[in-house]
C-alpha positions in Angstrom: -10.7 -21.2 27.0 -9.8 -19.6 23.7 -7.4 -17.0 24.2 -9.1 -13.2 23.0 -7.1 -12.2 19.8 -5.3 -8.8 19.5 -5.6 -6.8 16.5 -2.3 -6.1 14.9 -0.3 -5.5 12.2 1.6 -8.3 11.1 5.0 -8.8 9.5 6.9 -11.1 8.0 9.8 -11.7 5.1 10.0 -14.3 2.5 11.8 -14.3 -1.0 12.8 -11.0 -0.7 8.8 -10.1 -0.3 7.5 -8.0 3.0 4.0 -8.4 3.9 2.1 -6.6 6.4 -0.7 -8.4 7.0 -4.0 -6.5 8.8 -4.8 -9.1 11.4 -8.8 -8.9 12.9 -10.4 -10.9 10.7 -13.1 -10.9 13.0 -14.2 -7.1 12.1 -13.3 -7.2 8.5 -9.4 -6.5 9.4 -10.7 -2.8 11.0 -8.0 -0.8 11.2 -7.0 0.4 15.5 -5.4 3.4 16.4 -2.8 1.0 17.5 -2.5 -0.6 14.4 -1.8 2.7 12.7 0.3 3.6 14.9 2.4 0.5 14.3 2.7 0.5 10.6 5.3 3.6 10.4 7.8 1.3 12.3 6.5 -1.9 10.3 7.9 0.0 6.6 11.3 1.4 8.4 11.9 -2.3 9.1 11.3 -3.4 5.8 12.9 -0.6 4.3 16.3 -1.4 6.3 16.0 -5.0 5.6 18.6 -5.0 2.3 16.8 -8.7 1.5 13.4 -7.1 0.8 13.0 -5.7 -2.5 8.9 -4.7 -2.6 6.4 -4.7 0.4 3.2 -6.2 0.2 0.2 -4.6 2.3 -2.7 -7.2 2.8 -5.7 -8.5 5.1 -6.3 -11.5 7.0 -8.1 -14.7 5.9 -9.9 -14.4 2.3 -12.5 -11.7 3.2 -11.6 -8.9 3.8 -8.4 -6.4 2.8 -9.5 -3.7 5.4 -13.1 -2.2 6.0 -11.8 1.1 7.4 -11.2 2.4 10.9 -12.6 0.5 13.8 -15.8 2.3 14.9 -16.0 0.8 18.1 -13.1 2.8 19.1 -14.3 5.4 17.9 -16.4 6.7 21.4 -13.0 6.5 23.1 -10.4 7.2 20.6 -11.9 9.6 18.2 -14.6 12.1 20.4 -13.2 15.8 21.5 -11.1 17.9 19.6 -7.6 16.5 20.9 -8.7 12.8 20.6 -9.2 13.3 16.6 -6.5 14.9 16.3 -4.5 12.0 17.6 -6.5 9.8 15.7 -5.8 11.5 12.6 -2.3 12.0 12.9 -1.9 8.4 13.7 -4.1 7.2 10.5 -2.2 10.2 8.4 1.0 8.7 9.5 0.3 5.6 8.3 -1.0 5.8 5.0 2.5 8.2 4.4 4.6 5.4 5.5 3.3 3.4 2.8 3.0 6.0 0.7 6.7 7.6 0.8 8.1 3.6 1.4 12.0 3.8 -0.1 10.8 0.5 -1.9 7.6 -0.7 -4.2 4.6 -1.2 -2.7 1.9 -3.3 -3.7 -1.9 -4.1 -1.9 -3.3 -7.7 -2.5 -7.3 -7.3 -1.4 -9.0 -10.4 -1.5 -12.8 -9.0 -0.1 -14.3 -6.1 1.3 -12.0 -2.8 1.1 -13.8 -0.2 2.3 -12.9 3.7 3.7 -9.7 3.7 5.0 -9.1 0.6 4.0 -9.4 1.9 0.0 -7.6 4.6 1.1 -4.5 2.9 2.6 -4.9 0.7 -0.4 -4.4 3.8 -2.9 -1.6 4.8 -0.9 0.3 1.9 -2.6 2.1 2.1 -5.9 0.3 -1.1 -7.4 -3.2 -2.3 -6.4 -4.7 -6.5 -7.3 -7.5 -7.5 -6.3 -9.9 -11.4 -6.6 -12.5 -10.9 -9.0 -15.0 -10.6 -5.9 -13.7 -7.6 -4.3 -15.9 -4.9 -3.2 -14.6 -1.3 -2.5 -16.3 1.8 -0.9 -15.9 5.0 0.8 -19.0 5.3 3.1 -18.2 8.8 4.8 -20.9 10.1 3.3 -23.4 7.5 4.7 -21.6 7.5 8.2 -21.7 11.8 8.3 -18.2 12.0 9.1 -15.4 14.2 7.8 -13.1 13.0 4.7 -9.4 14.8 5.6 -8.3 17.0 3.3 -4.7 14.7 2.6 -7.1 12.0 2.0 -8.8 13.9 -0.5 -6.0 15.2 -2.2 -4.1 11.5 -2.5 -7.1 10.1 -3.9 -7.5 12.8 -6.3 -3.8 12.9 -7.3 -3.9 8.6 -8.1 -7.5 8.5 -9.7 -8.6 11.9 -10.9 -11.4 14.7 -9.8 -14.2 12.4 -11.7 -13.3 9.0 -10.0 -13.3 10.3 -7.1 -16.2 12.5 -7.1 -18.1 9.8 -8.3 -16.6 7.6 -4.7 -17.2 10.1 -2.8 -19.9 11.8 -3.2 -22.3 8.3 -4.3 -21.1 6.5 -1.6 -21.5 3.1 -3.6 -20.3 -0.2 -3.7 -18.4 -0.6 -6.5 -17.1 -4.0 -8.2 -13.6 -5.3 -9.6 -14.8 -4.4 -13.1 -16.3 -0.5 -11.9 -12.4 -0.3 -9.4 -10.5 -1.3 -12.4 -12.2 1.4 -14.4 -11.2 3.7 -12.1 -8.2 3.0 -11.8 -8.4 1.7 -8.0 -7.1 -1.7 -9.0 -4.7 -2.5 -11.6 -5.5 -5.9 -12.3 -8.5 -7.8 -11.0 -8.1 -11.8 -11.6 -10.8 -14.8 -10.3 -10.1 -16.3 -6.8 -8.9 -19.6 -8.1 -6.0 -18.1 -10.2 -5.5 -14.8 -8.0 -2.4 -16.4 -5.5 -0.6 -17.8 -8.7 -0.7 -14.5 -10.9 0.3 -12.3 -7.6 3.2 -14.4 -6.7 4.4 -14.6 -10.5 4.5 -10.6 -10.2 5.8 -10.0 -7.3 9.0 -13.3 -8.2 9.1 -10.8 -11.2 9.7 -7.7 -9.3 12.1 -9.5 -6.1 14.3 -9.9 -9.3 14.8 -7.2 -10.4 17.5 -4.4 -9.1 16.9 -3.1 -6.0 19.0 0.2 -6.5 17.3 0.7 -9.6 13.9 0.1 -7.9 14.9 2.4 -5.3 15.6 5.2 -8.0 12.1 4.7 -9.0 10.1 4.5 -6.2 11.8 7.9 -5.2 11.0 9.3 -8.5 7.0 8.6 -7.8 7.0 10.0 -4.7 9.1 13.0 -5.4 6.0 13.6 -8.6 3.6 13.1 -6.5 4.6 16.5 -4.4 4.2 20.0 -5.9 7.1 20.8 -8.2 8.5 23.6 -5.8 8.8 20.6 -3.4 10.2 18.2 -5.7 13.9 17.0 -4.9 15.4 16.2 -8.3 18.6 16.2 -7.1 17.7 13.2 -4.3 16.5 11.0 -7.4 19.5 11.7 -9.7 22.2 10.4 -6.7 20.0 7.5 -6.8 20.1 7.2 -10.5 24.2 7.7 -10.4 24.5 5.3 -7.6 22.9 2.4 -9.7 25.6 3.6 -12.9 28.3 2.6 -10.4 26.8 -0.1 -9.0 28.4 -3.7 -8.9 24.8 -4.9 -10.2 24.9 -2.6 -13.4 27.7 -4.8 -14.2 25.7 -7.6 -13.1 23.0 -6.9 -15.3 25.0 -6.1 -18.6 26.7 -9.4 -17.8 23.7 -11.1 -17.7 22.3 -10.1 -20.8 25.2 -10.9 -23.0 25.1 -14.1 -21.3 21.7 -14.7 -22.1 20.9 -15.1 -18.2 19.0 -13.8 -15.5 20.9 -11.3 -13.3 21.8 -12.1 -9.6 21.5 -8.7 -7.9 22.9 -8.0 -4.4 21.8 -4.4 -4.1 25.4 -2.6 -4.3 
């Protein structure tokens, strides 16, 4: 008897890469309250690993990034006031993990990315997708509620047009109509898309982490209102990497007409 398999939200490290990998391929990678609940732990965990220098945010098997929330939870884990609430908090939690990650963060969609799923997908600094992929935000064909913060991120990465347009059509839109939109960055065909992901992210591994660290908190801190911003938070960054042992490391490098080794200090 086949054993029954648990939705999740896996992790894993490789060449200084973390991947979190939504795992039910058998509902189009849907996400679970406890899968959301999960993924705030899953970024802490990457973020305190000093061999990880970008996390990756992706779906199972070759269909599917993420279709959204799963609705068949949705009678037990989203009905009554305090159960949405929950529900929310959990999802909003989520998407700010990735969103406020100390590190880069790209989503790799192969597939169907719809509703939540495009939304945790914009929560991410960098966006590829396979030539096939398919995004939507059905709210408006399903009568629910789109949040606010949901709103407001998709707004502040794509614009009041794009996302009017998402929203309020509810369509399907294509690589070439997402990459218009600026919900992908680059869109490439199945057969190449593995090869030209891992070239980018090899590209990014190597690269400093302190000085990607400076940068990732510079994105975030922008994305807040400028009487929220913490200037100050980025510039320690910035002065730790001036009088960091890889700043040497990288001058060296250069006049040596090599590529830097970086260790992070």
């Amino acid at each position: 008897m086949t054993e029954a398999h648990t939705p999740s939200v896996r992790y894993a490290v490789a060449a200084g890469v973390a991947t979190l990998t939504i795992d039910q391929p058998a509902k189009m990678n849907a996400m679970t309250y406890d899968m959301w609940s999960s993924v705030p732990g899953l970024v802490k965990r990457a973020e305190e690993d000093r061999s990880v220098r970008v996390i990756v945010v992706t779906g199972a098997g070759d269909k599917a990034f993420c279709a959204g929330a799963d609705i068949s939870q949705f009678g037990e884990k989203r009905t009554g006031e305090e159960a949405v609430r929950a529900y929310d908090i959990a999802v909003a939690n989520g998407m700010a993990a990735i969103h406020d990650a100390a590190k880069p963060t790209i989503a790799v969609i192969r597939g169907i990315c719809f509703g939540g799923g495009c939304a945790l997908a914009l929560t991410c600094d960098l966006r590829f997708a396979t030539a096939d992929s398919r995004f939507r935000v059905p709210a408006a064909r399903l009568g629910l509620g789109y949040g606010f913060s949901s709103v407001k991120m998709m707004v502040k990465k794509l614009g009041v047009a794009a996302v009017a347009d998402i929203l309020i059509s509810a369509r399907i839109l294509d690589s070439t109509d997402a990459e218009r939109a600026k919900v992908v960055h680059r869109a490439w065909p199945r057969e190449s898309f593995d090869a030209e992901v891992k070239a980018y992210l090899d590209t990014v591994a190597a690269n400093a982490p302190l000085t990607l660290a400076a940068i990732k908190r510079s994105l975030v801190e922008l994305s807040k209102p400028e009487a929220e911003q913490d200037a100050d938070a980025v510039d320690a960054l910035v002065a730790r990497c001036f009088a960091s042992a890889d700043y040497k490391e990288g001058q060296k490098a250069f006049l040596e007409k090599r590529l830097p080794d970086f260790k992070g200090e």
